[in-house]
N, C-alpha and C positions, 0 to 999 in steps of 0.2 A: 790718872785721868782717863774715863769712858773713851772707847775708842769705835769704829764703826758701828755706830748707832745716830739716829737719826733724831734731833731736835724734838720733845715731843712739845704738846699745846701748850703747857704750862711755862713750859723754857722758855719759846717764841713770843710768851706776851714778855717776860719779865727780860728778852735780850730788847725787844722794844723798849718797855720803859727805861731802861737805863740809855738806849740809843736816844730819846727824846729828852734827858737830864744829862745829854752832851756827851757820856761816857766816852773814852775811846773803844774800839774792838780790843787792846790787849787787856784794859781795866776790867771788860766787861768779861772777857775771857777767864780772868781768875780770878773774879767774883763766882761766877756759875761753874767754874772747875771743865770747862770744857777748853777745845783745840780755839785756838783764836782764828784759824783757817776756816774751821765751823761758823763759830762768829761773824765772818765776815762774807761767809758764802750764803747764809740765810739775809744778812741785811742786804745783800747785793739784789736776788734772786725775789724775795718775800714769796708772793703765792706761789711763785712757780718753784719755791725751794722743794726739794723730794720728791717732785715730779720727773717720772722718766723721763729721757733725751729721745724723743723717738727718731732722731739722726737727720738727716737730709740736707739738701743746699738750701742756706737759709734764704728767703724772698729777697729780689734785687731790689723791690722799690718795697715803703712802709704805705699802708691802708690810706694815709692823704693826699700821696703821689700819685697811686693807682685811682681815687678819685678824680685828680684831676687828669689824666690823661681816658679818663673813661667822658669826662666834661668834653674836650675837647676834640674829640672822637663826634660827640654829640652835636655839635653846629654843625657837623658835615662840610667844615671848609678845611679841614687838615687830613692827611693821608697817615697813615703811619711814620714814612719815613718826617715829615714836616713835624709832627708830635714829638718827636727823637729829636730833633733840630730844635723846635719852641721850648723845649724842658732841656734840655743842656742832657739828654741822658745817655748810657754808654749801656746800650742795649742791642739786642739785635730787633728785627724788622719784625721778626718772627714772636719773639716773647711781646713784644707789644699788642701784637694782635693777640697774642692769648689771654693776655691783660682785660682787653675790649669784647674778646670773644664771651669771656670768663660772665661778664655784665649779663643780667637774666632781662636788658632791657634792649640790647645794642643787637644790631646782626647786618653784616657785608652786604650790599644788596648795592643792583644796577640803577641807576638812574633812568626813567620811564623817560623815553624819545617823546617829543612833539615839539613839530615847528613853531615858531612863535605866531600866532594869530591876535591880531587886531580886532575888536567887531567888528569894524569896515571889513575886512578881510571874510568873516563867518559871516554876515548878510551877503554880499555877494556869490561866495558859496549856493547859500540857499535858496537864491533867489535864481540860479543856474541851473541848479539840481530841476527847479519846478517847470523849468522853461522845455528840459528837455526830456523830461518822463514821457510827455506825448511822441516822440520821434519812433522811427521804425526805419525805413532804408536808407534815412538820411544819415545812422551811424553810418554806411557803408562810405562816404565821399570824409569822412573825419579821421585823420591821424592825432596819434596819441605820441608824443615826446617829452623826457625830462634829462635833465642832467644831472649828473652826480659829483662834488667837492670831493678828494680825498688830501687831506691837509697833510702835508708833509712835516708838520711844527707840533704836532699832538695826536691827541686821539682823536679818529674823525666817527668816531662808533662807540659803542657801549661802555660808559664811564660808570665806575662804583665808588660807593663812599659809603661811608659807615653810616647806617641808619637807625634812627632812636623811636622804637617803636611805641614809644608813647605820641610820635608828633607824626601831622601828616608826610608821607613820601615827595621826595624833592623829584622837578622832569628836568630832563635837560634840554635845552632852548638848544637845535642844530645849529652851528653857524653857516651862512649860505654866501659873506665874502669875507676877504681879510686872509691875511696869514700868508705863508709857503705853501703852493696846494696845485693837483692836476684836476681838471675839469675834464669831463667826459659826457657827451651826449649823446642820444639815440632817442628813433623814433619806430612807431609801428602801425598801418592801419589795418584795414579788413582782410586784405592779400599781402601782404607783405612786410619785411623789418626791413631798417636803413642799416648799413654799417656805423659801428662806434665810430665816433669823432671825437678828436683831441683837440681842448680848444686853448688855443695861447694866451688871447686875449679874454679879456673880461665879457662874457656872454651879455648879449643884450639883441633885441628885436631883429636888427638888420644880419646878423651872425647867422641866427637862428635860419633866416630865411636864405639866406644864400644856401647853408647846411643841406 
């Protein structure tokens, strides 16, 4: 019986036919005089029989899974580790992003800040803006004040999510109450800043002005 030689074309059709006429691998094996080990490592294998092993860890997820976690990368409402979580997978945080990364369409990107504006909100604006382009010494008697949220419950600053460069870029709406969070305000006009103030209570007109 041939021994370290490789199946040539003519074998592989004819260990097919007999595999499609039910054969078993040992019948089939001594019909054709070959190892039945043969036999059954070409039916196991087919195209990729006598192709080298070129070695390495084989991939953790198959090409449908890494579809779907490149999918759901793609709404921008899951993070990685939530992805790891919604697919039940035993991954690290790390290979998943290389999974998303790997995507010639996906890439980590911030979420563009702007506050939520109303059009009542943008006409008013604009209609301030026009009132006061004529002023000149009367900025000097105008102080300038705002406050700052820093939320103790999340991120209160630049949030990233996975973005699908084929759609528009997602902003994120600042939130300005709610939550666990220190308030801080300060003001400044033509000569001078106020000290930082810490405000306990929920900031509102009468606050402001005592401030």
């Amino acid at each position: 019986m041939p021994k370290n030689r490789r199946l040539n074309d003519l074998e592989k059709g004819k260990i097919d036919a007999f595999s499609e006429c039910g054969w078993s691998c040992r019948k089939i094996s001594d019909r054709m005089v070959r190892s039945k080990t043969v036999v059954s490592n070409y039916l196991k294998l087919k195209e990729k029989y006598g192709k080298k092993n070129t070695g390495g860890r084989p991939k953790s997820l198959s090409q449908r899974e890494e579809r779907k976690v490149v999918r759901l990368a793609a709404t921008g409402r899951y993070s990685s580790n939530e992805i790891k979580k919604e697919m039940g997978l035993k991954l690290t945080k790390a290979t998943i992003c290389k999974i998303i990364n790997n995507s010639d369409h996906m890439e980590y990107v911030p979420r563009a800040r702007k506050p939520v504006l109303k059009p009542v909100h943008i006409k008013q604006r604009l209609e301030f803006g026009k009132r006061v382009m004529t002023w000149s010494d009367k900025w000097l008697e105008v102080i300038f004040s705002d406050e700052k949220k820093f939320n103790l419950d999340g991120p209160d600053g630049c949030r990233y999510y996975w973005h699908d460069l084929r759609k528009e870029k997602e902003i994120f709406s600042k939130r300005q109450m709610g939550g666990y969070s220190v308030m801080v305000w300060a003001a400044f006009g033509y000569n001078s800043t106020s000290d930082i103030a810490f405000i306990e209570n929920r900031l509102n007109a009468s606050i402001k002005s005592v401030s």
